[in-house]
C-alpha positions in Angstrom: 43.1 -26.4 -26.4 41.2 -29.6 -25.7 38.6 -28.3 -28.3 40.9 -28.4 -31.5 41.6 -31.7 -31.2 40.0 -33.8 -33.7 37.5 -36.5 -32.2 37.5 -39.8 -34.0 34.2 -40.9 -34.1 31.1 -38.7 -34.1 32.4 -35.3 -36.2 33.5 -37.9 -39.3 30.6 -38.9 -38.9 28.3 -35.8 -39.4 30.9 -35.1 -42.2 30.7 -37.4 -44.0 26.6 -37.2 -43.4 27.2 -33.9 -44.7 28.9 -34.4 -47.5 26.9 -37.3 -48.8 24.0 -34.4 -48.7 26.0 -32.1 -50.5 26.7 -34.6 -52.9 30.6 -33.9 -52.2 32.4 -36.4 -51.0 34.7 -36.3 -53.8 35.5 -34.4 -56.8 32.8 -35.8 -59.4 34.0 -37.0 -62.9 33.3 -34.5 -65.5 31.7 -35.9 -68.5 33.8 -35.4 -72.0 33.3 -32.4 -73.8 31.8 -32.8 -77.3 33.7 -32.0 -80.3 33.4 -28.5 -81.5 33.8 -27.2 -84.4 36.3 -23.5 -84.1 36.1 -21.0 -86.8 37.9 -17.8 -87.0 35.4 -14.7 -87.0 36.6 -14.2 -90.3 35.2 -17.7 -91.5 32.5 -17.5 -89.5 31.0 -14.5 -91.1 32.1 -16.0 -94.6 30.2 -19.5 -93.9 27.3 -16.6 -92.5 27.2 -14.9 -96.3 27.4 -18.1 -98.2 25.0 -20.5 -96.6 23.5 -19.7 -93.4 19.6 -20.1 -93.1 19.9 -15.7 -92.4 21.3 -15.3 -95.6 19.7 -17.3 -98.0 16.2 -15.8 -97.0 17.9 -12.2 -97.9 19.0 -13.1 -101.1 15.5 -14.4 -101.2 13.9 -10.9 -100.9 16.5 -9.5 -103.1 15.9 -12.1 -105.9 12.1 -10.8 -105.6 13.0 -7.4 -105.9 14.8 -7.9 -109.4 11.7 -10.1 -110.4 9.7 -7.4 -109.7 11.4 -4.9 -112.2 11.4 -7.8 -114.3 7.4 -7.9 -113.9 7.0 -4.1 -114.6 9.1 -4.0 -118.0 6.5 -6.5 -119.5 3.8 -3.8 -120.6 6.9 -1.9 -122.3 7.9 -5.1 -124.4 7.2 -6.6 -127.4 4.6 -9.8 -126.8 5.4 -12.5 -129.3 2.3 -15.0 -129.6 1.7 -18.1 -131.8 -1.9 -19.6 -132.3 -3.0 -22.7 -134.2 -6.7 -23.9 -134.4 -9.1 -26.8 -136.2 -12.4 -25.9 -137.1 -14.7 -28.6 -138.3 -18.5 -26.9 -139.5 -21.5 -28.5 -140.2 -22.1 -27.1 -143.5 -19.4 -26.2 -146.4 -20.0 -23.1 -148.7 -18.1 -23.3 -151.6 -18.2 -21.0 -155.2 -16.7 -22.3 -158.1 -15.2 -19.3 -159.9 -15.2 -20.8 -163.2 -18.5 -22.1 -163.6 -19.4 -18.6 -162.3 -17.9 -16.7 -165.0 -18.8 -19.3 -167.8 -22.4 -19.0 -167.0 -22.0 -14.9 -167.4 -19.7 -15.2 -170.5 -23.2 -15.1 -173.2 -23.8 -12.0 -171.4 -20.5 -10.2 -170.7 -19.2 -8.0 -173.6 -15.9 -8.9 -174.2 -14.4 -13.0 -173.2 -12.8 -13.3 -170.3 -9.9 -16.0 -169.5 -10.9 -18.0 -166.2 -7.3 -20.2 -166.5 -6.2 -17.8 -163.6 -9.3 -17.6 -161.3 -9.2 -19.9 -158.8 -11.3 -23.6 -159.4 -13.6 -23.0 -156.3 -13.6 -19.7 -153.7 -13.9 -21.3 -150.3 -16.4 -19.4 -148.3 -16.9 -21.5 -145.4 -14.9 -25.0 -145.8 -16.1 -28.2 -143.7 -13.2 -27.9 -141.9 -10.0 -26.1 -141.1 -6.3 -26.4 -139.9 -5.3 -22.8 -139.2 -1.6 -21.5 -137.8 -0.8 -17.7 -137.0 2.1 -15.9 -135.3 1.7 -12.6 -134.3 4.1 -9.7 -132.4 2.6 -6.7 -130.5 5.4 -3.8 -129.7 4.0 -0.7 -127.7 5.5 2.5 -129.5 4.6 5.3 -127.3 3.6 4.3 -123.9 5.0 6.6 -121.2 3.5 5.5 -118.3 5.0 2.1 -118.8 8.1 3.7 -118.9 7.9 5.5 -115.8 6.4 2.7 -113.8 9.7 0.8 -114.7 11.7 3.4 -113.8 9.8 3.0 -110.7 10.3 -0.2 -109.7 14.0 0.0 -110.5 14.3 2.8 -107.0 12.0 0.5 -105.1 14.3 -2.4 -106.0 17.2 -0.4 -105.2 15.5 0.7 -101.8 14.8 -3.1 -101.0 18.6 -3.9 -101.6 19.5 -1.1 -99.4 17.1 -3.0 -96.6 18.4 -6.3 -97.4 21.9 -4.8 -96.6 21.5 -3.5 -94.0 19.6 -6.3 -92.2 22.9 -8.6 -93.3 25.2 -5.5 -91.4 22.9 -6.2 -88.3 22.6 -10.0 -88.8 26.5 -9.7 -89.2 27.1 -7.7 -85.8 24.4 -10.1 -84.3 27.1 -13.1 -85.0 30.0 -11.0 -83.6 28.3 -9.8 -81.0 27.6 -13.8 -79.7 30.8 -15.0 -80.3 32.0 -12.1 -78.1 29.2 -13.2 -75.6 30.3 -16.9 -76.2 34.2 -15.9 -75.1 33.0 -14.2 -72.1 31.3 -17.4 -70.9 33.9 -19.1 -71.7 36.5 -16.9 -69.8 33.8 -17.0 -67.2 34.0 -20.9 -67.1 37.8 -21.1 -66.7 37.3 -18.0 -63.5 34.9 -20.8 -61.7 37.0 -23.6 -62.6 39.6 -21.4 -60.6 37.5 -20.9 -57.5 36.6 -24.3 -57.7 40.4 -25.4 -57.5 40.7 -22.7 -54.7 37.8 -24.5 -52.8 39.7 -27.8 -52.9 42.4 -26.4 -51.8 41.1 -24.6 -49.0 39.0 -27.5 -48.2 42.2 -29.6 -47.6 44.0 -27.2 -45.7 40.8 -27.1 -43.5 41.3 -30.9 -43.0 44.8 -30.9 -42.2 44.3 -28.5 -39.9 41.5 -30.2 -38.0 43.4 -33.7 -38.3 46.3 -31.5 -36.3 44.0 -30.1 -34.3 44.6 -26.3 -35.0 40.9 -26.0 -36.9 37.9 -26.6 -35.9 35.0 -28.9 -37.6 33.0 -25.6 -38.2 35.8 -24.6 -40.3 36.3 -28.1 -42.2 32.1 -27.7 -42.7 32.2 -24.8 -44.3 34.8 -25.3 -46.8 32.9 -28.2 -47.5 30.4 -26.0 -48.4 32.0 -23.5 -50.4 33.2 -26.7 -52.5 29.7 -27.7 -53.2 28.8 -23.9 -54.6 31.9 -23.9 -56.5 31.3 -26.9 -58.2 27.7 -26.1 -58.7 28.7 -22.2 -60.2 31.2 -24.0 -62.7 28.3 -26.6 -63.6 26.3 -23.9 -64.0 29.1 -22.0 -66.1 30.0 -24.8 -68.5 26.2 -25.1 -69.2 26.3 -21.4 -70.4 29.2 -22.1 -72.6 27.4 -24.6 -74.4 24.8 -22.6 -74.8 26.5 -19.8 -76.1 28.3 -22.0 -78.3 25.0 -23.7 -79.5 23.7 -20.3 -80.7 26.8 -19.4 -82.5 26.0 -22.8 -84.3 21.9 -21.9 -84.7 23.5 -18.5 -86.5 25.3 -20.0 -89.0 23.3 -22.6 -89.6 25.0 -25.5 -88.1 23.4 -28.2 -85.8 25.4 -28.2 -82.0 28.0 -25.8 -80.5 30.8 -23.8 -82.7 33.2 -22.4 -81.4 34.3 -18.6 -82.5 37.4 -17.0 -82.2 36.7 -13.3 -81.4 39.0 -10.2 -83.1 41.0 -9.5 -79.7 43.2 -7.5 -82.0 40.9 -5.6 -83.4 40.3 -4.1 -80.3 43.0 -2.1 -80.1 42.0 0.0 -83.0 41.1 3.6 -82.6 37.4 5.0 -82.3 36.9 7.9 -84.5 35.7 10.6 -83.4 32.0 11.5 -82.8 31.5 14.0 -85.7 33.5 11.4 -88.0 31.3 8.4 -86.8 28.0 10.6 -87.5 29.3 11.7 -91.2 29.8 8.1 -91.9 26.8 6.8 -90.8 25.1 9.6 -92.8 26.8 8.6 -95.8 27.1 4.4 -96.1 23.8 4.1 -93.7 22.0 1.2 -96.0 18.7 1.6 -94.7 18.9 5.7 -95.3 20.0 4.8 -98.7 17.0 2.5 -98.8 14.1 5.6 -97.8 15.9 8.0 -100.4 15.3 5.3 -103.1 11.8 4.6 -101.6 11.3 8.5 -102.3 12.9 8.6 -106.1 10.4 6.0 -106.1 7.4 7.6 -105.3 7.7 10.7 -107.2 8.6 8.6 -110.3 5.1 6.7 -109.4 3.2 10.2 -109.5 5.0 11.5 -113.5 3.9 7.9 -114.2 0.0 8.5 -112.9 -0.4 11.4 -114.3 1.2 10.2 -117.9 -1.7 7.8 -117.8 -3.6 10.3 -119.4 -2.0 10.4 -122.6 -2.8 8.1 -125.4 -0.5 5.1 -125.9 0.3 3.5 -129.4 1.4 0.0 -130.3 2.0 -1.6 -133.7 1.1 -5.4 -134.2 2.2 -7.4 -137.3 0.7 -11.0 -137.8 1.8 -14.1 -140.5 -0.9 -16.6 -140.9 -1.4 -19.7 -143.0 -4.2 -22.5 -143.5 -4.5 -25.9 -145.0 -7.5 -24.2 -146.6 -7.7 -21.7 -149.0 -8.4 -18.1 -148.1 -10.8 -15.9 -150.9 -7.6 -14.4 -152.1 -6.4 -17.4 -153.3 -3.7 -18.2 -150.6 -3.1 -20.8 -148.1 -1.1 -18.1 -146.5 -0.6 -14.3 -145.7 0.8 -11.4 -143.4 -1.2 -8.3 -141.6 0.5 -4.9 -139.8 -1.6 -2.6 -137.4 -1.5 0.8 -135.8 -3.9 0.8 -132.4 -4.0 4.0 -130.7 -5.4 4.0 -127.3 -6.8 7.3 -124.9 -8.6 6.5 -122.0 -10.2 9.2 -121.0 -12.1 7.7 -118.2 -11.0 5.1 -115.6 -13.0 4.9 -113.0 -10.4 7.5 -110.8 -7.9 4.7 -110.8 -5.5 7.2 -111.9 -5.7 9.4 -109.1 -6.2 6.9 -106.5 -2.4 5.7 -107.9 -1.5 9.4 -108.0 -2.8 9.5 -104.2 -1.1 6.5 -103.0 2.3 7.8 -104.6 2.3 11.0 -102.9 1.1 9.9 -99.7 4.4 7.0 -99.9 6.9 10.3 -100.9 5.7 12.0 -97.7 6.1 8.8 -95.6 9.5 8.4 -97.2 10.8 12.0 -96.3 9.5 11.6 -92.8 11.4 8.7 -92.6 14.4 10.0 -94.2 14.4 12.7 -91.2 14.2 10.5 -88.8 16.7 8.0 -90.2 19.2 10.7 -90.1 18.8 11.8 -86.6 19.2 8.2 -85.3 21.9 7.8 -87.9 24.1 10.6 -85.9 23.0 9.3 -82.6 23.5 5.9 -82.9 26.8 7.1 -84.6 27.6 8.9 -81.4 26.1 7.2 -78.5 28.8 3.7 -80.3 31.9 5.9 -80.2 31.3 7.1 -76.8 30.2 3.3 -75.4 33.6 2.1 -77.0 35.4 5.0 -74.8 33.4 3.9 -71.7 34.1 0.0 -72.7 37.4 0.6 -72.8 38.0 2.6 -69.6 36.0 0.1 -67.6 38.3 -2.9 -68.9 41.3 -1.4 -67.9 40.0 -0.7 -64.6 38.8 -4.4 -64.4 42.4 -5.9 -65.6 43.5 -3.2 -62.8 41.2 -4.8 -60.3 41.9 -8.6 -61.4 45.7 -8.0 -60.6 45.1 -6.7 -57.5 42.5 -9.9 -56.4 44.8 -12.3 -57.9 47.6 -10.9 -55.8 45.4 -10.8 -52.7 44.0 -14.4 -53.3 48.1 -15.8 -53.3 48.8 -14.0 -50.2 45.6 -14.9 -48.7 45.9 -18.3 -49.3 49.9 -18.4 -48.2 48.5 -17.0 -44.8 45.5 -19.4 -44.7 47.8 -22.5 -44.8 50.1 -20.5 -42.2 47.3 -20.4 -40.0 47.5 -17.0 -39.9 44.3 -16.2 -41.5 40.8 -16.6 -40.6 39.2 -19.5 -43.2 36.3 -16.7 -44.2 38.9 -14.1 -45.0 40.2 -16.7 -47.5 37.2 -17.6 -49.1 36.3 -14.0 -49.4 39.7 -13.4 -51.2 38.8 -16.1 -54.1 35.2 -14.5 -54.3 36.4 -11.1 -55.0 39.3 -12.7 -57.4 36.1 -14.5 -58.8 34.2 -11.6 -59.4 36.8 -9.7 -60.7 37.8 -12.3 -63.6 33.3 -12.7 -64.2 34.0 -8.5 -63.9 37.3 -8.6 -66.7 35.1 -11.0 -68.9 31.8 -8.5 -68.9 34.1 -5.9 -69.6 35.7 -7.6 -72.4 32.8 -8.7 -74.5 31.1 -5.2 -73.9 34.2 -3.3 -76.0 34.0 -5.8 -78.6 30.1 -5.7 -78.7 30.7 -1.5 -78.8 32.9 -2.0 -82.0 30.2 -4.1 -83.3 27.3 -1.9 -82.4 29.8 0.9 -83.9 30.0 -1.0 -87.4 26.1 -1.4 -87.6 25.2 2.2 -86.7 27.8 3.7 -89.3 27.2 1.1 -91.6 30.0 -0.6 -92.4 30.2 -4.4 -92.4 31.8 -6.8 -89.8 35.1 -7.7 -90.6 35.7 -4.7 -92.8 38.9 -2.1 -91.7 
């Protein structure tokens, strides 16, 4: 028994050698967490919606999409313009009227009264102030028509998009604050083995100061401390992480902190068939190819109306500081201009090409947005089965480590137990809380993967 006892000098000394290479000689002072910011998931997606960086570039395309039907009603409204000029000539032509006539009178049968002719008809003055206002409406132009019709299903279709990429930005967010409350369940599971370490690592002194351990024991559960410390370094680091892209998300500069739905995992997974139907009917981005098709068949009536004539009508008020022949400093026109192209260079049916060439890219798509509609549909409802089998059978398996670690570490400080069987009972209860974590954020992530593939968005029952 000579062996256990604990000799003064040289093993301190190679211990505490070994734990000044460790960098353990003592617990090391953790620096103080910075101040989070925690948000419910339901503010978090609101904050999302209303002013993340995500969000404010969709409404961008969506803004663009109304400008663009905006853009392609112009050729179908009126166009009101107003013009104003000065003209100064070199030379003035001017004919006095009354002279004119009282030259001819000798020779004119009956007299004429020039009191109403004007004194001098203005040919071409010196110079000129000149104002006009003028308004062109298009009466019959059926292309125009179509081509807004057409721009209304594309804007629709680039809506539907838009949507949709906020339903997947949306399960993006819930899916990494699900990802950020794993980490930080991880964190508090190496915390634990880290407490378990010191622990062990003290019992492992006391029983080499008493001489019932040996200095290979007390060695390695310095040892274990070290890599338990380090793992729970390494954990908190991942929090932060996490936590920092929850921030980058929604905008925010550092870590936020958001509270998952744990509720809202209880709730029931339809059924497969249900899932698919859904998905078939609220899908936004199969929504968005059916528009992009309405779109392109309205594009190819709109080509081919190109070959009818289009009328417009025109009226125009205009006014001068000099007088016109008639008399008047002022007066009013109105116009009929009837247009037929008959020849355009093909321009027509290269527009009639393109527009049948986008309808058969849209139905292809269509086809295949619907088979990975159901799919996705049913691959989500089955994951959130799986999900939810494997985290019972981790909270199973937790119980049963946590269990074992107590009784292991009871029998440890007994001295009934060898030192590795007791570190090997906090590693599996350590794996087995990492394990309950995993399992955890993978259900919620499969109720979030489930909203995206049926359509729906986060947050909504």
């Amino acid at each position: 028994m000579s062996c256990l006892r604990p000799r003064p000098a040289l093993p301190r000394l190679v211990l505490l050698g070994l734990a000044l290479t460790l960098g353990v000689p003592s617990r090391p002072a953790r620096a103080a967490a910075p101040l989070v910011q925690t948000l419910t998931l339901e503010d978090a997606l609101r904050r999302f919606r209303d002013g993340s960086p995500t969000a404010q570039q969709l409404a961008g395309r969506v803004a663009e999409a109304h400008a663009t039907v905006r853009l392609s009603m112009a050729p179908a409204l009126p166009v009101v313009a107003l013009n104003g000029g000065y003209t100064r000539n070199r030379d003035d032509a001017v004919v006095s009227m009354s002279k004119l006539f009282e030259g001819l009178q000798d020779s004119l049968p009956v007299e004429i009264d020039t009191k109403g002719f004007p004194s001098d008809l203005i040919i071409q003055p010196l110079e000129q102030w000149t104002a006009a206002a003028s308004v062109s409406v298009p009466l019959i132009a059926p292309q125009a028509w179509l081509d807004i019709a057409a721009s209304r299903r594309a804007s629709e279709a680039a809506e539907n998009s838009v949507e949709y990429a906020i339903v997947s930005a949306e399960s993006a967010l819930v899916k990494a604050s699900w990802l950020a409350h794993a980490a930080e369940l991880q964190l508090q599971a190496a915390q634990h083995a880290e407490e378990a370490a010191t622990r062990h690592r003290d019992t492992a002194e006391r029983h080499w100061k008493a001489g019932t351990g040996t200095e290979l024991e007390l060695l390695v559960a310095e040892t274990e401390l070290s890599k338990r410390r380090s793992d729970a370094a390494q954990a908190d680091a991942d929090l932060d992480h996490a936590r920092r892209a929850l921030g980058a998300l929604l905008g925010l500069s550092g870590a936020v902190v958001v509270r998952p739905d744990l509720d809202g995992l209880d709730r029931a997974a339809p059924d497969a068939e249900t899932a698919a139907g859904t998905a078939l009917r609220l899908r936004p981005d199969l929504h968005a190819a059916q528009s992009q098709q309405a779109a392109a068949r309205l594009a190819q009536r709109s080509a081919w109306w190109r070959h009818a004539p289009t009328l417009s009508g025109t009226a125009t008020l205009f006014g001068s500081d000099v007088a016109y022949p008639t008399g008047e400093t002022d007066g009013w026109r109105l116009g009929l201009n009837a247009t037929w192209v008959l020849f355009d260079g093909g321009a027509r049916y290269g527009m009639l090409g393109v527009a049948r060439a986008r309808e058969a890219q849209a139905q292809g798509s269509i086809a295949q947005l619907e088979l990975d509609a159901e799919r996705q549909a049913q691959d989500a409802v089955a994951a959130i089965d799986v999900a939810r089998r494997r985290l019972a059978l981790a909270t199973q398996g937790l119980e049963t480590a946590q269990r074992a670690e107590g009784t292991a570490e009871r029998l440890y400080t007994a001295g009934l137990l060898s030192s590795l069987d007791a570190i090997d009972a906090v590693q599996r209860r350590l794996d087995a809380e990492v394990g309950r974590a995993g399992a955890l954020a993978r259900l919620g992530m499969a109720h979030a993967e489930l909203d995206v593939a049926t359509g729906r968005r986060a947050g909504t029952p």
